[in-house]
N, C-alpha and C positions, 0 to 999 in steps of 0.2 A: 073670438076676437073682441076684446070689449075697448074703451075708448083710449086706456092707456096705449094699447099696442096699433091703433089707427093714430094715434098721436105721434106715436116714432116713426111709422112709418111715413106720414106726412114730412115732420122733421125732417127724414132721412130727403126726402125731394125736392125742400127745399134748401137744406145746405148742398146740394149737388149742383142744384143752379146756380147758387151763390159764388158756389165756388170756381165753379166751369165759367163765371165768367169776369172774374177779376183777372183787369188788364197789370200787366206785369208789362212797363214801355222799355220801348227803346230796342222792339223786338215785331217791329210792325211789317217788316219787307215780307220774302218768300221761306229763306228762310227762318225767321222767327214763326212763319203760321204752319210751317210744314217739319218745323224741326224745333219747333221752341228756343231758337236761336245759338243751337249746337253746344250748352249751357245745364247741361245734364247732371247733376253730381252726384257719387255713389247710393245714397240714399233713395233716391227722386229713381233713378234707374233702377233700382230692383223693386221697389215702390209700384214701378208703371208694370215692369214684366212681369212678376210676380203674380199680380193681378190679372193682366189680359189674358194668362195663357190657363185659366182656368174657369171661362164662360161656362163652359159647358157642362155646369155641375149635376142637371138634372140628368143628363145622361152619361155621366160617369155615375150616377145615383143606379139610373136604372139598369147599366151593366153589371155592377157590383150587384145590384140583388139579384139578378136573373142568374149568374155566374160565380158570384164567390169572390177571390183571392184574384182571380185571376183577369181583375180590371187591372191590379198592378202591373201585369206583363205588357196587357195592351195599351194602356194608359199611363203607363210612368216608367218604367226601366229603359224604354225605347226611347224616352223624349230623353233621358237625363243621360245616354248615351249620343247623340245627337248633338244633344246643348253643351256635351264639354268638347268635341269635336268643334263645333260652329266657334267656341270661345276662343280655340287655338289655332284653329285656320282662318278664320275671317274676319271676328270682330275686328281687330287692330286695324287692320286693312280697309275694311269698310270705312271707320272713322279718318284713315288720313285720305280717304278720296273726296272728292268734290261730289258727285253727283247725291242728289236730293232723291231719288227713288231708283228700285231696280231696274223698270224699264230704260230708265238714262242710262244705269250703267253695262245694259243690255246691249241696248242704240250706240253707247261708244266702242263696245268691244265686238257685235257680233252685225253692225250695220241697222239704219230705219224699220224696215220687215222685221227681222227678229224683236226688234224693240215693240212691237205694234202687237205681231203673234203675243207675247208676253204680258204686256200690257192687257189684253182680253183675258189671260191664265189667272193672270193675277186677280182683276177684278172677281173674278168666277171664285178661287180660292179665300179670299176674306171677306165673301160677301156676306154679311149679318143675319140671313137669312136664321141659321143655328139659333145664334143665341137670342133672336127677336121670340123664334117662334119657343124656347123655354122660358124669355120673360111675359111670353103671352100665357101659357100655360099656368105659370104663375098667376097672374091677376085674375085667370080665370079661377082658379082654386078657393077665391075669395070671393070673386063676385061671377055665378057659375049663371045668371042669366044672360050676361051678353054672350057675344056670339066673338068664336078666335077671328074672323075676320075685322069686324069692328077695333076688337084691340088690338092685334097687331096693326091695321093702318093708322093707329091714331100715334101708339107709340111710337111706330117708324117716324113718322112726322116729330112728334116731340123732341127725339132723339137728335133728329139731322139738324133742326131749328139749333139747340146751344151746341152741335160740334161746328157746323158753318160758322155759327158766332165766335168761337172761341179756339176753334184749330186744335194742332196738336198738345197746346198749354192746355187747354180746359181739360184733355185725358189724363194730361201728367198729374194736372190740380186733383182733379177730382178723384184717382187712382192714389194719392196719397191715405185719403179719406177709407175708400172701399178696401184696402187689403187688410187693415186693421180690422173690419167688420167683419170681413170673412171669417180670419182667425177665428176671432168672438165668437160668433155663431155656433161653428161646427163645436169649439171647447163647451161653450154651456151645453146642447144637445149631446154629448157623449158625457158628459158628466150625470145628466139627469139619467139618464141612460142605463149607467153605470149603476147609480144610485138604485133605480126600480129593478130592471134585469138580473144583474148580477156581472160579475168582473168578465172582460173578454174572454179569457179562458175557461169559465160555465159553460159563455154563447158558444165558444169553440167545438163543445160537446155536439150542440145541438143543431149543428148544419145539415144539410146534408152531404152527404161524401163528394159530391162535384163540387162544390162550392170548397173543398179543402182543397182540393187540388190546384197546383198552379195552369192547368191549361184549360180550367172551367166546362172539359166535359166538349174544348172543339180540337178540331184535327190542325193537326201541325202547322200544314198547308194555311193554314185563315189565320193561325198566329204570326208565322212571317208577315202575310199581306199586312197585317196591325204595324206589324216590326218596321216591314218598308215605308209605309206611310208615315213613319214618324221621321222619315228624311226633310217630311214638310217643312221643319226646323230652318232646312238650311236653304228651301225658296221663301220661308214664311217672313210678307213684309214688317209686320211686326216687330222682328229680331234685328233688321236691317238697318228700319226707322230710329228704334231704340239708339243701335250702335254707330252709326249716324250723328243722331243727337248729345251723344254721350262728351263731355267734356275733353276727354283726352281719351286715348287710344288703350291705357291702360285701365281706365273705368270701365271702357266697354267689354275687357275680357273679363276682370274682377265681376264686373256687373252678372255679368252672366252665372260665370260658379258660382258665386254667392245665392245668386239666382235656385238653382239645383237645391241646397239646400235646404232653402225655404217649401219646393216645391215637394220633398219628399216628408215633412212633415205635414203639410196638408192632405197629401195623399194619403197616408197613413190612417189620419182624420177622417175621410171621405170614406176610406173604404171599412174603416172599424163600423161606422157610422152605420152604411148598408150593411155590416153582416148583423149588427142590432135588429136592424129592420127587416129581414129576410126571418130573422126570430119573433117578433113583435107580430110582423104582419102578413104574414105565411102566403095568406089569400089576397095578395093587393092586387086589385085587376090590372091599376094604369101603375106600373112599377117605377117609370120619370117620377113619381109625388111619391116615390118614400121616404125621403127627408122632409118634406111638409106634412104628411100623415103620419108620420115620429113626432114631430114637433107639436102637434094637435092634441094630441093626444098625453105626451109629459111637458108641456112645459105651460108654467102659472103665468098668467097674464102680465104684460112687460116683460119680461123674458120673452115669451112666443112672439112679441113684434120684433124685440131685438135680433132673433134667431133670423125671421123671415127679410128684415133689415139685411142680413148678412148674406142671404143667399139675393135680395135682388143687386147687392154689391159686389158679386161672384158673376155674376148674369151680366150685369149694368157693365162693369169693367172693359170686359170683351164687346161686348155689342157696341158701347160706345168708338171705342178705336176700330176696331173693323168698319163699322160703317164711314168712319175717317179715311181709313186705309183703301177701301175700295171707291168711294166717292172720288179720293183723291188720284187714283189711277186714272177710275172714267173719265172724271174732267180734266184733268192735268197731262196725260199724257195720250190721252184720244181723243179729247175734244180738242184741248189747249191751253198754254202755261197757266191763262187766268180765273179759267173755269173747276176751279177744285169744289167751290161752295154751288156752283148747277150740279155737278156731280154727285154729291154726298144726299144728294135728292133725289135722284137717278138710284143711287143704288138702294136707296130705301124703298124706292118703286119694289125695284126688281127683287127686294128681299121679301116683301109680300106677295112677292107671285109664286117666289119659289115654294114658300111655306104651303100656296094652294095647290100646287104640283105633287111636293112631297112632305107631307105634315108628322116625318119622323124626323129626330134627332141623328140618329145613330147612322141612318138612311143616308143623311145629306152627308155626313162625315164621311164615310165611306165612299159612296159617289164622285164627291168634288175631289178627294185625295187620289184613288184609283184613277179619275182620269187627269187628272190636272198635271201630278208630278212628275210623271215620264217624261211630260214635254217641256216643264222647267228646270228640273235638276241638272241637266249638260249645259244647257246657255248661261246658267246662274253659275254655277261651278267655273266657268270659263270665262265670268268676269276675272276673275282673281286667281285663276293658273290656268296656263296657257297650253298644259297641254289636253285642256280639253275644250281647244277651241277647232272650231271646225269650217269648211267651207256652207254658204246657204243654210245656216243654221235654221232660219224658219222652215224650211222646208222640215229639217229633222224634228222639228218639234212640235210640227203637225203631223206627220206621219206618227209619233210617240203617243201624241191623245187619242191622235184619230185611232188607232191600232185598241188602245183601249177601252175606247167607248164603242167600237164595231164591235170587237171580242165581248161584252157587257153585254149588249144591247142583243146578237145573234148567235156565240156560239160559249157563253158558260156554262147557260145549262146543260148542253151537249156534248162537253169535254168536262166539265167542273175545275178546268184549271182558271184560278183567279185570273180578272183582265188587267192586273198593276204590272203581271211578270211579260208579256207578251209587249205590252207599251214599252215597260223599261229594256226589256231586250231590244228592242228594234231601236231607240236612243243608242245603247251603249253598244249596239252590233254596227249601226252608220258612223261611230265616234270612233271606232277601233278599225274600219275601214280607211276612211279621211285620213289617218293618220297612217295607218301604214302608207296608202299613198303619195303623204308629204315628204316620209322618208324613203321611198324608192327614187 
């Protein structure tokens, strides 16, 4: 790193703040700080999505080198299955209702309790924890004398400091910024890439034979569970807030497919990327840093800021709105309407805890999905079609995690069957009872 590429990367922190906190008036109530004033337009919406839903780059880094091909099946075929579903059943709908979050439209359709149960789901499912502790990972790769607790508390604070300031606008602003970097990034490292290796299809030669294959060498069984967990789509607030926000009803369904195809050319990018790296760097012990130890190693100075610019814009994107997203829950619908900025401080706490609980990526991903979406997917689902509305809904959606995280915690190892299918069954086996007994 020599002083040009600490110079972009400082740059890069200060137009972030710059940007995250220019006030755009006339957009000062609840909803301007929590929906940027429902003023969304197609650009600005696949801008913001685009972006958030790819934090997690270091570990989609480190699946693709551990596994091959076959991050596409668990990380992209499923989302962009998902995401054109979510675009034609709900986007539109979402945007002509009123409510400002899903707990609201939880609380209007399934009663207070469900709304509260959910509200805890939620917070739990975007909490920043993920992507705090791969932008920590990151800063440690540079400066490897501190210690990950040190920077993740400092970041977490940083971070929550201009989202409180600046709300949902400062993500939108400053997500204009970061998807463009991303791009950038990943195109010059696969070009260098390209240039010293040799054309993808050389590296193709030289895999090994799991990494060709699309099921990366696991069993069926653990690719569905990937498969179901990409339902998150459709409790992910994220998606909600977006389409919410979006100008008209029609943006928010454009928004989305347009969406998709932005996301299958990066992925593309991400995973050529790692099977470079998987050739380069055969023996990499911590496999999360094989796009920064590619980068290290081909790219000339100023380019390598730029590159690592681009990954803390991939990181930065999601972390920022997550921590929005989940603050905004804690405060806003469990504490109270005006507490969204105590909140988004709250969850930054708690995202440094989690990180000291459990300081894997792939670990938390799993975890928070397995047990979270059993007990979201039927009350969410049931904002917006009724027939999967049900009597005592929190009750079902505690019984749904709880079933999950019991099965997890006491009997996978003992049976090996994943804890997502026993949650979701016990959801959709109490939703299909309820209902038959509406119509006897």
């Amino acid at each position: 790193m020599t002083w040009l590429d600490w110079s972009l990367i400082g740059g890069y922190g200060v137009a972030l703040l710059a940007i995250s906190l220019y006030k755009r008036p006339g957009i000062s109530d609840e909803s301007g700080f929590l929906l940027s004033g429902r003023t969304l337009t197609l650009p600005a919406f696949v801008a913001t999505l685009v972006s958030t839903w790819y934090g997690g780059i270091l570990g989609v880094g480190e699946f693709g080198y551990l596994y091959g091909i076959s991050q596409w099946v668990v990380f992209g075929l499923p989302y962009y299955i998902f995401a054109m579903l979510f675009a034609w059943l709900l986007a539109p709908k979402i945007r002509e209702m009123a409510h400002v979050t899903i707990p609201d439209a939880v609380t209007a359709a399934h009663g207070r309790p469900a709304g509260i149960v959910s509200a805890v789901g939620i917070a739990v499912l975007v909490s920043p924890a993920p992507y705090l502790l791969m932008c920590s990972l990151l800063v440690l790769f540079f400066l490897p004398s501190l210690s990950l607790s040190l920077v993740s508390i400092t970041l977490s604070l940083l971070i929550a400091g201009y989202v409180a300031l600046g709300g949902f606008r400062a993500v939108v602003n400053t997500d204009r910024l970061q998807v463009v970097l991303m791009y950038l990034g990943f195109f010059v490292l696969i070009g260098f890439a390209w240039h010293e290796l040799g054309s993808p299809v050389e590296i193709w030669k030289q895999l090994p034979e799991a990494h060709q294959n699309l099921t990366g060498g696991h069993s069926i069984s653990y690719l569905f569970v990937w498969f179901f967990i990409a339902i998150w789509t459709f409790v992910d607030p994220g998606f909600h807030q977006r389409c919410a926000a979006a100008k008209t009803p029609a943006i928010a369904r454009k928004g989305i497919l347009t969406s998709i195809g932005f996301w299958f050319i990066f992925d593309a990018s991400t995973i050529l990327a790692a099977l470079y790296g998987r050739v380069m760097l055969p023996d990499l012990e911590t496999a999360a840093l094989v796009y920064p130890e590619m980068a290290t190693r081909l790219l000339p100075s100023g380019l390598l800021g730029l590159f690592f610019v681009g990954l803390l814009a991939t990181i930065m994107s999601t972390l920022d709105s997550f921590m929005f997203l989940s603050g905004q829950t804690i405060g806003r619908d469990l504490i109270g309407p005006t507490h969204t900025r105590i909140g988004i401080f709250i969850s930054a706490i708690l995202a440094v805890v989690l990180i000291w609980l459990m300081p894997n990526v792939i670990d938390l991903w799993y975890t928070i999905g397995t047990v979270v979406i059993p007990g979201l997917l039927i009350p969410v689902l049931g904002v917006y079609m009724p027939v999967f509305r049900v009597k005592n809904m929190h009750w079902l959606m505690l019984a749904a995690s709880g079933t999950s995280l019991v099965w997890m915690l006491f009997l996978y190892e003992s049976t090996g069957i994943e804890p997502f299918y026993p949650g979701m069954g016990v959801a959709l086996g109490a939703t299909l009872i309820s209902r038959a007994k509406a119509f006897s």
